[in-house]
C-alpha positions in Angstrom: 97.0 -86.3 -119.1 95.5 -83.1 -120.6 91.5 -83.6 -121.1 90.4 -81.9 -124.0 87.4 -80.1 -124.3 85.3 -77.4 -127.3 86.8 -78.4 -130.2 89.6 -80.4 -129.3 91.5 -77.3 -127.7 94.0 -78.2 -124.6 93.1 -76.1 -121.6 95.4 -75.4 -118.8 93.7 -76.6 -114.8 94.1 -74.1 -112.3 95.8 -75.3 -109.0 93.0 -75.6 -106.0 92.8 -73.0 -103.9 94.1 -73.4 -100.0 92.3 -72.5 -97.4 93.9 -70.4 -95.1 92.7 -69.6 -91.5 92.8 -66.0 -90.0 94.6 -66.0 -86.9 92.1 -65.0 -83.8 95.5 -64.1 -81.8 95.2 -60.1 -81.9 91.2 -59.6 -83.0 90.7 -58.4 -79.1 93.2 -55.9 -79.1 92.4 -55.0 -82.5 89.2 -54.3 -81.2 89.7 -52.3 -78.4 92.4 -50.2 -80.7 89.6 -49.3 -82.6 87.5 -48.4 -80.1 90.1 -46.0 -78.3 90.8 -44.1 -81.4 86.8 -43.8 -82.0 86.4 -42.7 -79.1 89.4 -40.0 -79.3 88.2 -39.0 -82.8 85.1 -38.4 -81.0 86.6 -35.9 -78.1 89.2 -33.7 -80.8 86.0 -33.3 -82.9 84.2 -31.9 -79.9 87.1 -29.8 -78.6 87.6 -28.4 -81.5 84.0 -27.6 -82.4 83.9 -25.8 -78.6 87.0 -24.2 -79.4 85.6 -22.5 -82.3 82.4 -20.7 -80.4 84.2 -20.2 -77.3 85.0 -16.6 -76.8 87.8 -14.4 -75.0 86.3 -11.6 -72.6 86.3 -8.1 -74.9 84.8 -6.9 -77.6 83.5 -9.0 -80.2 81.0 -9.0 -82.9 77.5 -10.6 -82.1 76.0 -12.2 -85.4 72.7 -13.4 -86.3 72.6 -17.2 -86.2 69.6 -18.4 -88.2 68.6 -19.9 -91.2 65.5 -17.9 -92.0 65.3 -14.5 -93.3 66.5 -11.7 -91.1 67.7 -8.2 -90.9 71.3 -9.4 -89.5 72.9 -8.0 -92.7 71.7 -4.5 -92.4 73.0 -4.5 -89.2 76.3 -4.8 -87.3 76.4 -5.4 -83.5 79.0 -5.1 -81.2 79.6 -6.3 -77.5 81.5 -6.6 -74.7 81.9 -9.8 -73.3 82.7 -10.8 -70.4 81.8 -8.0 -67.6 78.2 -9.0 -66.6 79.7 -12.0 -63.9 79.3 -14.4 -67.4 81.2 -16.0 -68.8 82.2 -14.6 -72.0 81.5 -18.1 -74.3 78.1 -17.8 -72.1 77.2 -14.9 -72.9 77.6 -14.5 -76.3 75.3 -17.7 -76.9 73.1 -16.3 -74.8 73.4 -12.5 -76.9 73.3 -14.5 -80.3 70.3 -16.3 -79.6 68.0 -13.2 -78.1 69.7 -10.8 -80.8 68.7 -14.1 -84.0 65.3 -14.3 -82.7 64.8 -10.5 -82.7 66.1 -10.2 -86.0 63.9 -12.6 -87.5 61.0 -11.4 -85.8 61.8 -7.7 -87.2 62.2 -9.1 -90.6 58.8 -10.9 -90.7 56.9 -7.5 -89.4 58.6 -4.8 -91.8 58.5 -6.9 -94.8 56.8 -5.5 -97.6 58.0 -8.5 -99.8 56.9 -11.6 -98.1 54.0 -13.3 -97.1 53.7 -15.6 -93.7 51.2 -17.3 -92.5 49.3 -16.1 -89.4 51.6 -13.2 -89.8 50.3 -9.6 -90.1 53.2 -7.8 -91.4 53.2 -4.7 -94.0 52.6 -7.3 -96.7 49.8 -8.4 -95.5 48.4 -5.4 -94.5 48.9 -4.2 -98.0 46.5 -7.0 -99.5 44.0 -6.5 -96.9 42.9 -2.7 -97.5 39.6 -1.8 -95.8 39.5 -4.6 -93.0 40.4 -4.2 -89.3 43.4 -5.9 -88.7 45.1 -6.7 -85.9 49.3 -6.5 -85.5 51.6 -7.1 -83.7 52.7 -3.9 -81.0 56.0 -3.1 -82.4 54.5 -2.1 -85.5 52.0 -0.6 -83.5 54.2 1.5 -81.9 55.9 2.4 -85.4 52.7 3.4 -86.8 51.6 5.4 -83.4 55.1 7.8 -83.8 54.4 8.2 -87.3 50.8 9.1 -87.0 52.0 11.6 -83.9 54.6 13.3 -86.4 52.2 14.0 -88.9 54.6 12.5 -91.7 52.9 10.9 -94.4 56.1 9.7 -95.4 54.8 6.2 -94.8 52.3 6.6 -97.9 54.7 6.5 -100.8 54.7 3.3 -101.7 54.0 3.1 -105.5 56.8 6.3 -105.6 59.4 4.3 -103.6 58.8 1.4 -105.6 59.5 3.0 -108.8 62.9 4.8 -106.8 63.9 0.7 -106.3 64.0 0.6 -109.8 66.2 3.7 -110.2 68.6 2.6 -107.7 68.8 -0.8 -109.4 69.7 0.6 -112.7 73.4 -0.1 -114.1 72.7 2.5 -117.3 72.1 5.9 -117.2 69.4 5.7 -119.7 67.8 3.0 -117.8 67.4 5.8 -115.1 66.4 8.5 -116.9 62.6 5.9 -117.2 62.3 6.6 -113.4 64.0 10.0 -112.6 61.3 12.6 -112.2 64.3 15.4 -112.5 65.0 14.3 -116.1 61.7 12.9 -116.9 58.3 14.8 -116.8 56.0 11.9 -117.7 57.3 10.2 -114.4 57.1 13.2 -112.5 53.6 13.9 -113.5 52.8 10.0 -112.3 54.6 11.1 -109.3 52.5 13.9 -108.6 49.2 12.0 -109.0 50.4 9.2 -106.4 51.4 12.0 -104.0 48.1 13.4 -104.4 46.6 10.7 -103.0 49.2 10.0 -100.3 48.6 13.4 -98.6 44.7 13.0 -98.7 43.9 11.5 -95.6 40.4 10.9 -97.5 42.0 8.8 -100.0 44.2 7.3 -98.4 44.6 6.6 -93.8 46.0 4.5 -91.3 43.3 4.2 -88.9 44.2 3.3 -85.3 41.9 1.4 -83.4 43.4 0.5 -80.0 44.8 -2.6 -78.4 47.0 -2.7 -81.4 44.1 -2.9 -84.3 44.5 -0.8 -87.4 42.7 -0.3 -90.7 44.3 1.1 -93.9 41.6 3.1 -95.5 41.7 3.3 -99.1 39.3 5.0 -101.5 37.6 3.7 -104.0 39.1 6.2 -106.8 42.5 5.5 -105.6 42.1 1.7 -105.7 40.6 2.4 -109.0 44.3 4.1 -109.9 46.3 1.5 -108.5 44.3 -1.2 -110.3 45.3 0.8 -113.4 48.8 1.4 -112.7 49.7 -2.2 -110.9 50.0 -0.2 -107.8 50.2 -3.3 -105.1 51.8 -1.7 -101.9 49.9 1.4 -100.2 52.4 2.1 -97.3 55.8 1.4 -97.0 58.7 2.5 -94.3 61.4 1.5 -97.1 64.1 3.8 -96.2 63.5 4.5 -92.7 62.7 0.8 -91.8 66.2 0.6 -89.9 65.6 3.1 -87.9 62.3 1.8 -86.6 64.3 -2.0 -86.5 67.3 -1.0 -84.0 65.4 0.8 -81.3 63.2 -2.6 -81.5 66.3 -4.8 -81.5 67.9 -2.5 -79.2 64.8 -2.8 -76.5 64.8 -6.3 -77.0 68.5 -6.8 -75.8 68.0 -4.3 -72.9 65.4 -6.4 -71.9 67.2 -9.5 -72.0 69.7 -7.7 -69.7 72.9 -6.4 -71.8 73.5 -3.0 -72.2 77.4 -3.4 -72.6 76.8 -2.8 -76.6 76.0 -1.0 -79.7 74.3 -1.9 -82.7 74.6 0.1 -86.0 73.4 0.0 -89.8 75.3 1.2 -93.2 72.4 3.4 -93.5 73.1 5.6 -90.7 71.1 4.4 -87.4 72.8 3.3 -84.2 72.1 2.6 -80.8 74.7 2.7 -78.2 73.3 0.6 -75.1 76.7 1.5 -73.2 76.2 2.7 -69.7 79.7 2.0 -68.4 81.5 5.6 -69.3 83.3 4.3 -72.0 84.4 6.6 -74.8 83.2 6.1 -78.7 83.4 7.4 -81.5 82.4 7.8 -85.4 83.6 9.7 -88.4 81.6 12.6 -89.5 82.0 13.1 -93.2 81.9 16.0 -95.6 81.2 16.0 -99.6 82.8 18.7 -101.5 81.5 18.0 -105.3 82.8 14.5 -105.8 85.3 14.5 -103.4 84.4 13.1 -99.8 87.0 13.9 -96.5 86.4 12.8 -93.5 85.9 15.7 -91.4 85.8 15.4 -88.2 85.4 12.5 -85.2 83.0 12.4 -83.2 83.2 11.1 -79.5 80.4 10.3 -76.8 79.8 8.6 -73.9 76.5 6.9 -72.6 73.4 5.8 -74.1 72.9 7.8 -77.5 70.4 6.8 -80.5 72.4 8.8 -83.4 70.8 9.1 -87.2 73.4 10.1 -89.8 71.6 11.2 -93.3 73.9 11.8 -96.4 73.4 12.6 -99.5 75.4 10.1 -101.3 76.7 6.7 -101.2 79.7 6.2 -98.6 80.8 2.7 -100.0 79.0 0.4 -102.6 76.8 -1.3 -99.9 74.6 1.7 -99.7 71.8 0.4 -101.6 69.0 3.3 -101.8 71.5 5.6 -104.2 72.2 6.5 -108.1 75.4 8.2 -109.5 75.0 9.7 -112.6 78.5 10.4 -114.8 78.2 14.3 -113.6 78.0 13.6 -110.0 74.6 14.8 -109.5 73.0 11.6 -106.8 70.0 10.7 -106.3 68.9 9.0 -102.6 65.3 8.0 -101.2 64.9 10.9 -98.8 61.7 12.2 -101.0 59.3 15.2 -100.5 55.9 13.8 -100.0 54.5 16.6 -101.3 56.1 15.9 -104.9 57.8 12.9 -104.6 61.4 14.3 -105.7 64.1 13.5 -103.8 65.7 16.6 -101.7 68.6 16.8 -99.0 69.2 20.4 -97.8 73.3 19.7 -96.6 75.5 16.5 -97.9 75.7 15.5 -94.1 73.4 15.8 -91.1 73.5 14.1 -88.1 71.5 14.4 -85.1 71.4 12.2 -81.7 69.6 12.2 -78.3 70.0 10.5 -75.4 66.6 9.9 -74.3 64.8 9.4 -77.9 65.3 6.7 -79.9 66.2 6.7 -83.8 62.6 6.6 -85.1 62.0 9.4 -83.3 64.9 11.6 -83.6 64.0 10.6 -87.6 60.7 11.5 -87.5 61.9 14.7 -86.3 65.0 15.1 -89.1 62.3 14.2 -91.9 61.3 17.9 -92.6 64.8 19.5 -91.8 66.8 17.1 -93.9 64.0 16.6 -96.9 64.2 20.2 -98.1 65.5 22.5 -100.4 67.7 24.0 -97.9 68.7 23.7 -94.2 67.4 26.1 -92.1 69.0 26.8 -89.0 66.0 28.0 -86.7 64.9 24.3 -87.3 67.9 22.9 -85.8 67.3 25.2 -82.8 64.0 23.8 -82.5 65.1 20.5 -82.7 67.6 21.3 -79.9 64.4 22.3 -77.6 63.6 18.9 -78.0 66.2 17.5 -76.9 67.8 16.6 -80.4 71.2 18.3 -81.1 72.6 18.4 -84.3 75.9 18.6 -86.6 76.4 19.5 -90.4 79.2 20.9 -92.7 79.5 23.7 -94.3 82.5 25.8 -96.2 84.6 23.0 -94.4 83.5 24.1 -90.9 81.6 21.7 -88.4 79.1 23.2 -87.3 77.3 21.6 -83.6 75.1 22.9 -80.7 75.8 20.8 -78.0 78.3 22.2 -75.6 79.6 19.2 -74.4 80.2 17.5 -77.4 84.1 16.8 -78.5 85.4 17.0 -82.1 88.7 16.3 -83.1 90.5 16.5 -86.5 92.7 13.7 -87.0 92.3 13.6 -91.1 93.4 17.4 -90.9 96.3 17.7 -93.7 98.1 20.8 -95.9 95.3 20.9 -98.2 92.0 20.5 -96.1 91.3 21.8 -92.7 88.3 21.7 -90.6 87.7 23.5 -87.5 84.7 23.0 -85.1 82.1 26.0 -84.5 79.9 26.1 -81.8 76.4 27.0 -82.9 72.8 27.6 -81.3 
């Protein structure tokens, strides 16, 4: 009989549901199934994550392993692993983490961008003009060689902050706003900030021992930068990576590897290598727009090596404008005008007992200049600093044992080495 129901409408029963009972037969071995493939899950995941940083013995490039800021992208660092009684896997966790840490430390100091608490780095410095501060010793250090040299360099700021702004433009008439060759409102603004910068009255870095300093600024020159927006008073900029790798390069010494060499696009390396093991770089020469590469360049041994150009090698160079006629325009500026001068399209100059600040400190006033001057290299050899540059497609060098070879050599361009004073 069909019960009806709303209205009168038939509606269909549905059958009652059975109730069935799960067998308990295999729920232990389904268990311990489950178990054994968890647990081998578990041991390919961690094989393969120790195949990934396990490392063969040889060469092999150490990278910076952090998630702070660091100076690991200016830089590239390679090692040989394997040859201190290490393991090679071992050793390059040990390299990465001494050679992260020193990079983020190197970072904070040099910064001229950002702030950090209970850190006294340039940025810092820069806000508190007038007061004794103290820092940490390797910018100590850096501001004891520069002080030494007599560069003042170091005091144009406000110039190499408007020379960011040409090297960032992607229109030539968006350069022309900061190019003191092509504008003389900029270069007269240029000539009052390097007024100030080469008046030790205006403008000093006092140091006070036991790694205190003081930047000293004058009333009439705060009284200009207030006008002008001017916010940073020193700056390395440019030469910061040379001052970074011989930090980063003591740092890994100390830790007890010497078996590498670090290098930046910008033309600074330090080879730690003590083993007799041959290297090598490429020594470039501009003719107009055309670029060859000259010569190679091998050494052996220890060697800090700074390599100053006056154009952009590849598109990573950041510190360079190319106008449409070829005529570049690079950081290396005269502080006694604030234009930027390079007296040869290539210099390079190396040591094997200074380290790159100090080979550059020396280069500053050979390489920033209308003109190379020869007698200068000669006294820069007295020092202990040998040189090479290009000119008329010869190489010109003045250390007796050093080995050039000409493996680009075609038809059209030749190079030949010539030994020089």
């Amino acid at each position: 009989m069909k019960e009806t129901r709303g209205g009168g409408r038939n509606l269909p029963h549905p059958k009652p549901v059975n109730k069935i009972e799960l067998s308990t037969k295999y729920r232990r071995l389904r268990l311990i199934l489950a178990v054994v493939f968890l647990v081998a899950g578990a041991f390919f995941i961690a094989y393969g994550v120790a195949n990934l940083s396990s490392k063969d013995p040889g060469w092999s490039e150490i990278s910076v392993n952090s998630s702070e800021l660091n100076c690991g992208d200016d830089f590239v660092f390679l090692y040989c692993l394997g040859e201190g009684g290490t393991s090679a896997t071992a050793e390059n966790k040990a390299l990465t983490a001494c050679y992260s840490e020193a990079s983020e430390h190197a970072f904070r100091l040099f910064t001229n961008d950002v702030e950090y608490e209970k850190v006294h780095n340039m940025y810092y410095i820069n806000r508190h003009l007038n007061e004794e501060v103290e820092v940490d010793a390797v910018l100590y250090r850096a501001f004891s060689l520069i002080q030494e040299s007599g560069d003042r360099s170091l005091y144009l700021a406000p110039v190499y902050e408007q020379y960011k702004g040409l090297f960032h433009c992607t229109e030539e008439y968006q350069a022309v706003e900061y190019d003191p060759y092509l504008n003389r409102e900029v270069a007269d603004y240029y000539a009052a900030i390097v007024q100030f910068a080469n008046d030790s009255r205006m403008i000093n870095l006092e140091l006070l021992g036991e790694n205190r300093i003081c930047l000293r600024v004058a009333e009439e020159y705060l009284s200009f930068a207030t006008e002008n927006e001017v916010e940073s008073f020193i700056d390395f900029y440019w030469m910061k990576n040379a001052f970074i790798v011989d930090y980063l390069a003591e740092e890994i010494l100390s830790a007890g590897y010497s078996r590498g060499c670090i290098s930046s696009a910008d033309g600074f390396i330090r080879n730690l290598d003590r083993s007799g093991e041959s290297y090598a770089y490429t020594f470039y020469d501009r003719e107009g727009s055309m670029i060859y590469p000259a010569a190679s360049v091998q050494y052996k041994g220890p060697s800090s090596i700074v390599y100053l150009r006056d154009y952009a090698l590849n598109n990573a160079q950041q510190y360079y404008y190319v106008y449409s006629n070829g005529e570049c325009r690079t950081p290396y500026l005269d502080a006694q005008d604030g234009f930027c001068k390079s007296a040869s399209s290539d210099l390079a100059c190396y040591s094997g007992e200074l380290g790159c600040s100090e080979i550059l400190l020396e280069m500053i006033p050979v390489y920033i200049a209308d003109s190379l001057q020869k007698d200068s290299l000669s006294r820069l050899r007295g020092g202990g600093i040998f040189s090479i540059y290009s000119e008329d497609r010869k190489i010109y060098y003045n250390d007796v044992d050093l080995k050039l070879s000409f493996p680009y050599n075609d038809r059209n361009v030749q190079y030949e080495a010539v030994l020089g004073k």
